[in-house]
C-alpha positions in Angstrom: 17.9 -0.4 59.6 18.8 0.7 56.1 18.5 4.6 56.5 17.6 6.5 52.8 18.4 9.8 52.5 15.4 12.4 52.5 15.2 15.1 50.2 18.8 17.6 50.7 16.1 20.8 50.6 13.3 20.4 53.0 9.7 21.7 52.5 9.0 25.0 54.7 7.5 24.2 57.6 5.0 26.6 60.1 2.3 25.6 62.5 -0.9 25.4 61.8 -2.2 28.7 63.6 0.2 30.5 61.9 -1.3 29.1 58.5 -4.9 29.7 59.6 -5.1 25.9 60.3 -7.6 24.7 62.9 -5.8 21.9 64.8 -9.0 20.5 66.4 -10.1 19.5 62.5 -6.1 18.1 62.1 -7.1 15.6 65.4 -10.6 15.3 64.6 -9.6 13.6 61.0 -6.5 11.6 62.9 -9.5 10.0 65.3 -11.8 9.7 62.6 -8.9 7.5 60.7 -7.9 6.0 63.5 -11.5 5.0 65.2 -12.6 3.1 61.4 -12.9 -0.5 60.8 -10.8 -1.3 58.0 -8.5 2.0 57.6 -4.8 1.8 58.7 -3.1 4.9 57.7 0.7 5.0 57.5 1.5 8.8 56.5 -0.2 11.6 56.3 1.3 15.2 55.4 -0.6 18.5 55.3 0.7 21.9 53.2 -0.9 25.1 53.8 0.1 27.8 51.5 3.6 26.3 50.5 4.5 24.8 54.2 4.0 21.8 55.7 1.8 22.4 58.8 1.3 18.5 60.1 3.2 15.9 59.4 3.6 12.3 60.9 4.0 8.3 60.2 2.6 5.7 61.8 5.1 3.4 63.2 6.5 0.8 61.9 6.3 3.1 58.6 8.8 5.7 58.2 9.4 9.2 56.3 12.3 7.8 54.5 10.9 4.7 53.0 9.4 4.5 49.5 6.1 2.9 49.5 4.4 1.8 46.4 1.8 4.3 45.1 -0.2 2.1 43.0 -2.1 4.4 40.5 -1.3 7.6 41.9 1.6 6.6 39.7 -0.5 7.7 36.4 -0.1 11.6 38.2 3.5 10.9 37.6 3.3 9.8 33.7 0.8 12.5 33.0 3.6 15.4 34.0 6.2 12.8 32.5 3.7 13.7 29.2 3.7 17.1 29.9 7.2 17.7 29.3 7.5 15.5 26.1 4.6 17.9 24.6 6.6 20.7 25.6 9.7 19.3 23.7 7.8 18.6 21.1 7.8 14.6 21.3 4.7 14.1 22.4 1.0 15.5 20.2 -2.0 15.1 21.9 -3.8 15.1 18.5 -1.8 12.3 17.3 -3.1 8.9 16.7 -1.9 6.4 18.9 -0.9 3.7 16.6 1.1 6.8 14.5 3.9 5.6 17.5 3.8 2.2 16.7 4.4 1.8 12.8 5.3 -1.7 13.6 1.6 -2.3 14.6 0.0 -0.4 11.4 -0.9 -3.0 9.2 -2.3 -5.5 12.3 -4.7 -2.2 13.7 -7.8 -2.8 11.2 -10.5 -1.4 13.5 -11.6 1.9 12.4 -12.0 3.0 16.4 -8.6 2.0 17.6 -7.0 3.6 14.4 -8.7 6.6 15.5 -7.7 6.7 19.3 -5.3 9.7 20.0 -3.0 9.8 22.6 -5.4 13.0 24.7 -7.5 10.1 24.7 -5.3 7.7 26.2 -4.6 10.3 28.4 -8.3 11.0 29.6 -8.9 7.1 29.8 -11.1 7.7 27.1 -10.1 5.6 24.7 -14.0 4.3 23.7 -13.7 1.1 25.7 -16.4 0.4 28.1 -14.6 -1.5 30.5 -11.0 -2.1 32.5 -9.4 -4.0 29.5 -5.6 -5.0 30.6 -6.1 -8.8 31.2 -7.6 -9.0 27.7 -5.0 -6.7 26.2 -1.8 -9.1 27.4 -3.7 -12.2 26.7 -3.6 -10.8 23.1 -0.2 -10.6 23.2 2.1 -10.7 26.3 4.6 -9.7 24.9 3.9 -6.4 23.6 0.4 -5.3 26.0 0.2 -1.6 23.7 -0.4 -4.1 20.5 -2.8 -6.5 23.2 -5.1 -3.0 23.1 -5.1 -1.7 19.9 -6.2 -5.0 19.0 -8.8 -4.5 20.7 -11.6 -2.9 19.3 -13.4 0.4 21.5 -17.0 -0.1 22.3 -17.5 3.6 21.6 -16.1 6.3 19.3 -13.0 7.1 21.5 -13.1 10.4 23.5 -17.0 9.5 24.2 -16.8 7.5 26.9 -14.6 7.1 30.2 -13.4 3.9 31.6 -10.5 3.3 33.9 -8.6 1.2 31.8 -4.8 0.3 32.9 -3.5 -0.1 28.8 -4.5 3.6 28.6 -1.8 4.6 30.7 0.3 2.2 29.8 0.4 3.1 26.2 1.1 6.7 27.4 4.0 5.8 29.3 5.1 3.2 26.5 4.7 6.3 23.8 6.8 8.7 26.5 9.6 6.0 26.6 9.8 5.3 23.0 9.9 8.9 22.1 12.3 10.4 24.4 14.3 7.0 24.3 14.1 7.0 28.2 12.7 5.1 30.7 10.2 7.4 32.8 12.2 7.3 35.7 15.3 9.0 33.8 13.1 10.8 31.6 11.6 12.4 34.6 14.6 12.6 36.8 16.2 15.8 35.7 12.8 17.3 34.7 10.8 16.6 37.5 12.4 15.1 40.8 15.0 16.7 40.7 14.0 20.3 41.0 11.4 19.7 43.3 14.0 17.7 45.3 12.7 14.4 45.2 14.5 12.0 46.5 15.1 8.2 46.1 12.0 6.3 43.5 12.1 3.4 41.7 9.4 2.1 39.2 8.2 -1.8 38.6 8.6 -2.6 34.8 6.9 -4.7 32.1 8.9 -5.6 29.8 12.2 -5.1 31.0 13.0 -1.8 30.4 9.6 -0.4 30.4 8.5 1.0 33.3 4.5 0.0 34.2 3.3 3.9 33.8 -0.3 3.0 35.0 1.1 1.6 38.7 4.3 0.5 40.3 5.9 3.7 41.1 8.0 3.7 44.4 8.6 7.3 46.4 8.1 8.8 49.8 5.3 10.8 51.2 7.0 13.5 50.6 7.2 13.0 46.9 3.4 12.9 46.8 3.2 16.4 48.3 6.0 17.8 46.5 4.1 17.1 43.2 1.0 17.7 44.6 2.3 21.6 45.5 3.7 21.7 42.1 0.1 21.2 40.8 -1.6 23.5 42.8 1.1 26.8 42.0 0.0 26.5 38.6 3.6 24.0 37.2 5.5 26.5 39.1 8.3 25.4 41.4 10.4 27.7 43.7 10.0 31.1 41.2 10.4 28.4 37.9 7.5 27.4 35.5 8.3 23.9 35.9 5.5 22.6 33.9 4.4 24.3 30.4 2.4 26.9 31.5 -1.5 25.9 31.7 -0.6 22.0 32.1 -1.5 21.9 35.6 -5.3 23.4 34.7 -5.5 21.3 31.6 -4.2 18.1 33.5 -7.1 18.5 36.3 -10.1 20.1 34.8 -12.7 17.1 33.6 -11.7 16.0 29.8 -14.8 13.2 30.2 -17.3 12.8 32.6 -17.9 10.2 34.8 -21.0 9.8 36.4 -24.6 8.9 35.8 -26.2 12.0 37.1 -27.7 10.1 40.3 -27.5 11.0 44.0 -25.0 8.2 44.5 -23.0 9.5 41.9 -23.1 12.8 42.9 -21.9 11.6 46.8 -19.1 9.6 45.0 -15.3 11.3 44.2 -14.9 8.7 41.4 -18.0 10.5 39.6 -17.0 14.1 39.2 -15.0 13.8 35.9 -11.5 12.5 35.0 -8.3 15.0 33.6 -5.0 13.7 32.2 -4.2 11.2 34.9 -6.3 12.8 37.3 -9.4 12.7 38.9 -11.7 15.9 40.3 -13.1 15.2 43.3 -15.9 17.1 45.1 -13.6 19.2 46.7 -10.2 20.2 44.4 -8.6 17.2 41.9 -6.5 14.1 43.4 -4.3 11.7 42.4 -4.9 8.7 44.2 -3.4 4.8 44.2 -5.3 2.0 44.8 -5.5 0.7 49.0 -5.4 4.3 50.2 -2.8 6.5 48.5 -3.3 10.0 48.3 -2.5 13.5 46.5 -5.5 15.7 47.1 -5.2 19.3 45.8 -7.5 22.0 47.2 -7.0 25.4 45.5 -10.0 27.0 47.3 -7.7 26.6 50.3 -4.4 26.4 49.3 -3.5 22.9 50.5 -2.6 19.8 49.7 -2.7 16.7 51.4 -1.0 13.5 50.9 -1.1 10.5 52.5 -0.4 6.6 52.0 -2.4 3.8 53.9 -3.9 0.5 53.8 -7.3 0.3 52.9 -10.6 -1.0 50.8 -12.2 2.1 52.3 -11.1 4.9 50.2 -14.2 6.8 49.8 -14.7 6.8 53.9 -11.0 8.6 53.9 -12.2 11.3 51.6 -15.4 12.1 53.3 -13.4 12.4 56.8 -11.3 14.9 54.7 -14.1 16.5 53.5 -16.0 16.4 57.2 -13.3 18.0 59.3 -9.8 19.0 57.3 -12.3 21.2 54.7 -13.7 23.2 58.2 -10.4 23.5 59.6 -8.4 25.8 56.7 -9.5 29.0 57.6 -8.5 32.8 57.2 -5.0 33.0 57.6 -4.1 35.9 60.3 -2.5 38.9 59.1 1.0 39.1 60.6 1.9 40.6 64.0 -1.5 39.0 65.0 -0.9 36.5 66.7 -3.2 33.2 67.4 -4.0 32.9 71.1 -2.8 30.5 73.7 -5.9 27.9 73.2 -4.7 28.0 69.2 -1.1 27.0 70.4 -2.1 24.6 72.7 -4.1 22.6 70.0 -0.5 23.2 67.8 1.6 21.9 70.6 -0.8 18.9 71.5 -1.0 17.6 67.6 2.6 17.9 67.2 3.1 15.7 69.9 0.4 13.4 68.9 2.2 13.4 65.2 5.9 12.2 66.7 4.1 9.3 68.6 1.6 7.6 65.9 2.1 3.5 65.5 0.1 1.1 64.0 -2.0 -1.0 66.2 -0.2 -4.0 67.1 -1.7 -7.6 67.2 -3.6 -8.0 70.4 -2.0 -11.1 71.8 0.5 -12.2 74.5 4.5 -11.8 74.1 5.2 -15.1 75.3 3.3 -18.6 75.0 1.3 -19.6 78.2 3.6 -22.6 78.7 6.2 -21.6 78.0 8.6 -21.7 74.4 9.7 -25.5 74.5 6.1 -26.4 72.8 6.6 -24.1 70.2 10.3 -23.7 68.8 11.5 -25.9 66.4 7.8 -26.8 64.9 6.9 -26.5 61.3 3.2 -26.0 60.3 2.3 -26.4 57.1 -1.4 -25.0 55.2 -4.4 -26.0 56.4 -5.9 -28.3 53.9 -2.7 -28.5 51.7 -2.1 -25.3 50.2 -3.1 -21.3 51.7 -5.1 -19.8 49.1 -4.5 -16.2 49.6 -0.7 -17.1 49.2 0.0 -20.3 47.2 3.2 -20.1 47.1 3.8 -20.6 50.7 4.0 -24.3 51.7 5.6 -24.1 55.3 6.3 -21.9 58.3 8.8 -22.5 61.2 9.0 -21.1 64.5 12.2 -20.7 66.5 13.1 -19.6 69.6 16.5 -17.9 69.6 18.5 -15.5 71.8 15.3 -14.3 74.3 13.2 -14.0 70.9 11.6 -16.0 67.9 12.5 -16.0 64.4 9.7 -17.0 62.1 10.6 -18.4 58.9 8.0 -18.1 55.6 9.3 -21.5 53.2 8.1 -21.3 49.6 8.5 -24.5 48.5 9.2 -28.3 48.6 12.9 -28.5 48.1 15.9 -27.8 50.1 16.9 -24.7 48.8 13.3 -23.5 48.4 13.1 -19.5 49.0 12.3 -18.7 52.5 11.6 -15.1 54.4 12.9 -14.6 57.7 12.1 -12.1 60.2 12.8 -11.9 64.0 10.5 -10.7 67.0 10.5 -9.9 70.8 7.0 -9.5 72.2 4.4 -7.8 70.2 5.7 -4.8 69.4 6.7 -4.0 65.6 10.2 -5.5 64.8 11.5 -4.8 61.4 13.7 -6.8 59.0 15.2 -5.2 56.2 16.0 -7.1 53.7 19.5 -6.6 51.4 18.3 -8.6 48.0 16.1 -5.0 47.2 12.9 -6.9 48.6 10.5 -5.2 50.6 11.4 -4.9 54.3 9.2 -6.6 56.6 7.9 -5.5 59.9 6.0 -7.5 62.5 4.2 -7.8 65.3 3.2 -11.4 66.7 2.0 -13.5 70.1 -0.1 -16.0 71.6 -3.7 -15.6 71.6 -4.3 -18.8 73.4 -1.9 -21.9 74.5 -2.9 -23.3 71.0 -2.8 -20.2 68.6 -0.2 -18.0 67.6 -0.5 -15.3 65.3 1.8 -13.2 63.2 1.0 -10.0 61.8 3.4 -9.4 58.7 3.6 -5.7 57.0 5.6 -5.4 53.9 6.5 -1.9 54.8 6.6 -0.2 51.0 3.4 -1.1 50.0 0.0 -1.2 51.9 -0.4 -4.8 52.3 -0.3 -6.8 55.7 -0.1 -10.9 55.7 -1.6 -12.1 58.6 -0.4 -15.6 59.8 -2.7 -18.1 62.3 -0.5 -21.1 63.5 -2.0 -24.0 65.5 0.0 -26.2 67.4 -2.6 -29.3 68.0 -2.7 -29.9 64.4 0.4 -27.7 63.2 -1.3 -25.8 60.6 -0.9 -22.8 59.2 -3.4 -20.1 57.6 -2.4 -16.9 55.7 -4.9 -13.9 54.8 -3.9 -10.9 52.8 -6.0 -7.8 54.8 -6.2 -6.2 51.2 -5.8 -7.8 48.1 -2.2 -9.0 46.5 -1.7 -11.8 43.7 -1.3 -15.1 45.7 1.1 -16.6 43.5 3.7 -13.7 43.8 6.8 -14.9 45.8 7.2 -13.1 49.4 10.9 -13.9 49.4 10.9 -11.4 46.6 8.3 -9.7 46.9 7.5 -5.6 46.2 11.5 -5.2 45.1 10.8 -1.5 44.0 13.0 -2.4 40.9 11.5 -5.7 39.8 9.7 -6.9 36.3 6.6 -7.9 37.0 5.2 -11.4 35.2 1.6 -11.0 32.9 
């Protein structure tokens, strides 16, 4: 396994007690996580004032991985923003299309000649609705010209919508102003001096990186910012960010809810900053499928987390049910916490080091044995898998007291294929040297007939789960969470990639 270097400084790190941590809350949110249908966590990392007081990765996933962050990536473009205003490249109170002079005499519409970049920043821009499909059918090439030709519903700064061009115009305007890509722009301003380590960020076009999503980096990245954020832009005795970014960035610029008890239960309802959301409790960033920076100045926390899940509201309200309870008074020094305090430390520490992610709930071996079954090739059931189009074949091998399962994506000889390589059920991973997103999985017999694979593509959230037959030698693939079927596996999630309209 390809080992990435962490971080060369370390966060500080304490126990809980001595933070005036509760434990019992710490394990009470683990088995609330854990117990849910349809919530697979894969890191979580608590801070309490400054150190890191619980830490821990479910296996297969690992501290040193990136893993794709989704929108949580806007956080990243918004302090990317803050620094360009503080060099003067950036003005809030700028029109939008000011950047694009190209554009000027094709932007007619009196609303999107009107739209400044605090809006963009705010995703209130005046459109009513998520607008990016619409923006790069208008032109694919160029996606910022796709939405300014696209007229706002409202007077912009009136309405919020979470609307991807928003973002990505903000991170276009960063890039074209500072004549860097975000990740460079950012590199010696940002990640470095909070010791960041490796990222990489998805681009469309070339050399424009996405802004609104794609941003690679560790857990440990996430809380890094996220402590960054909650000292005010101040990093190790530095002002970091321009002083009074951080409050500006996460108070509400336009609000976001409808005034109804729903609303007022929901944490996508309490106002939106620049590239952040407030939440009931504190202001997050957050990434689509369970990514997490929540920031709690009431208690001096921060907690980040990555996972896969269409469940994100149930993550928050365990956060809010027992993590919330569990930050309490932190005890003067020379005090002391008690034994049954240290017991609770010792027991979630050990429960931290030994978290995995279920594995598929089948047999190591088939019931009669591996003659059956190696060597067979099953193709989709009913011609072609819908949730992944581009697969047309999988083989099954048995090789060397294990199996090697082969993913074919297409018809002709050299057609891409993905190959990874099991022994019994537990999590195997394949990294993969082409930059591709390393694969683990776990995979068995549920019957003499059925063999499943479970397939996690271990920097991003999503799982491919894999149903073979053997009496008809068919295959059936289903993405757990959503993913674009026609994206290639044998190249799929490489951290450095351009992504396709």
């Amino acid at each position: 396994m390809t080992v990435r270097p962490l971080p060369a400084r370390s966060l500080p790190v304490s126990t809980p007690a001595a933070q005036g941590v509760d434990a019992r809350g710490v394990h009470a949110f683990l088995d609330a996580l854990e117990d849910a249908a349809g919530i697979e966590p894969h890191s979580l990392m608590i801070l309490r004032h400054g150190s890191v007081v619980a830490a821990g990765w479910w296996a297969p996933y690992t501290a040193d991985r990136p893993h794709l962050l989704y929108s949580l990536s806007k956080s990243f473009t918004g302090s990317a923003a803050a620094f360009a205003v503080a060099e003067g490249l950036l003005d809030l109170d700028a029109t939008v299309v000011s950047y694009f002079p190209e554009f000027d005499a094709d932007i007619t519409d009196p609303g999107s000649r009107a739209m400044l970049v605090r809006h963009i920043a705010s995703m209130a821009s005046g459109h009513d609705a998520e607008t990016w499909s619409r923006a790069v059918a208008a032109d694919p090439r160029e996606p910022v010209r796709g939405f300014l030709l696209l007229p706002p519903d409202r007077a912009p700064g009136t309405v919020f919508a979470y609307n991807q061009p928003t973002t990505y115009t903000l991170a276009a305007i960063i890039q074209r102003a500072t004549g860097q890509t975000l990740t460079e722009y950012l590199r010696p301003r940002l990640l470095e001096p909070l010791g960041i380590g490796e990222t990489a960020w998805q681009q469309y076009p070339a050399g424009r990186d996405l802004g609104y999503s794609g941003l690679h980096a560790a857990t440990d990245a996430v809380a890094r910012l996220g402590q960054l954020y909650l000292d005010g832009g101040r990093w190790e005795g530095r002002q970091l960010l321009p002083a009074g970014w951080a409050e500006e960035a996460t108070r509400p610029h336009v609000a976001n809810g409808d005034g109804s008890a729903e609303a007022a239960r929901s944490d996508w309802a309490q106002g939106y900053g620049f590239q952040f959301w407030t939440s009931r409790h504190g202001y997050r960033g957050d990434g689509a499928y369970g990514q997490f920076c929540v920031v709690l100045p009431e208690q001096d926390a921060v907690i980040a987390m990555t996972a896969e899940t269409n469940r994100m509201q149930a993550v928050l309200d365990f956060a809010w049910e027992h993590l919330l309870p569990a930050f309490g008074p932190t005890p003067r020094t020379g005090e002391g916490a008690g034994e049954r305090e240290s017991a609770a430390d010792a027991a979630l520490r050990e429960r931290l080091a030994a978290l995995a992610a279920p594995e598929t709930d089948a047999r190591p071996a088939p019931p009669d044995g591996p003659d059956a079954w190696s060597g067979v090739r099953f193709t989709p059931h009913g011609g072609v898998c819908e949730d992944q189009t581009t697969l047309t074949a999988v083989e099954l091998s048995a090789e060397d007291g294990g199996w090697a399962l082969t993913l074919v994506e297409g018809a002709a000889e050299d057609a891409p294929r993905l190959t990874v390589r099991f022994t019994g059920t537990a999590w195997a991973v394949t990294d993969r040297p082409d930059a591709a997103v390393p694969v683990a999985v776990s995979a068995g017999w549920t019957d003499a007939d059925t063999f499943v694979a479970d397939l996690g593509f271990l920097e991003t959230p999503h799982h491919l789960i894999l149903t073979c037959t053997l009496a008809d030698r068919e295959v059936t693939a289903r993405w757990r969470t959503h993913r674009v079927p026609s994206d290639p596996l044998a190249a799929y999630g490489a951290r450095t990639r351009v992504l396709t309209p």
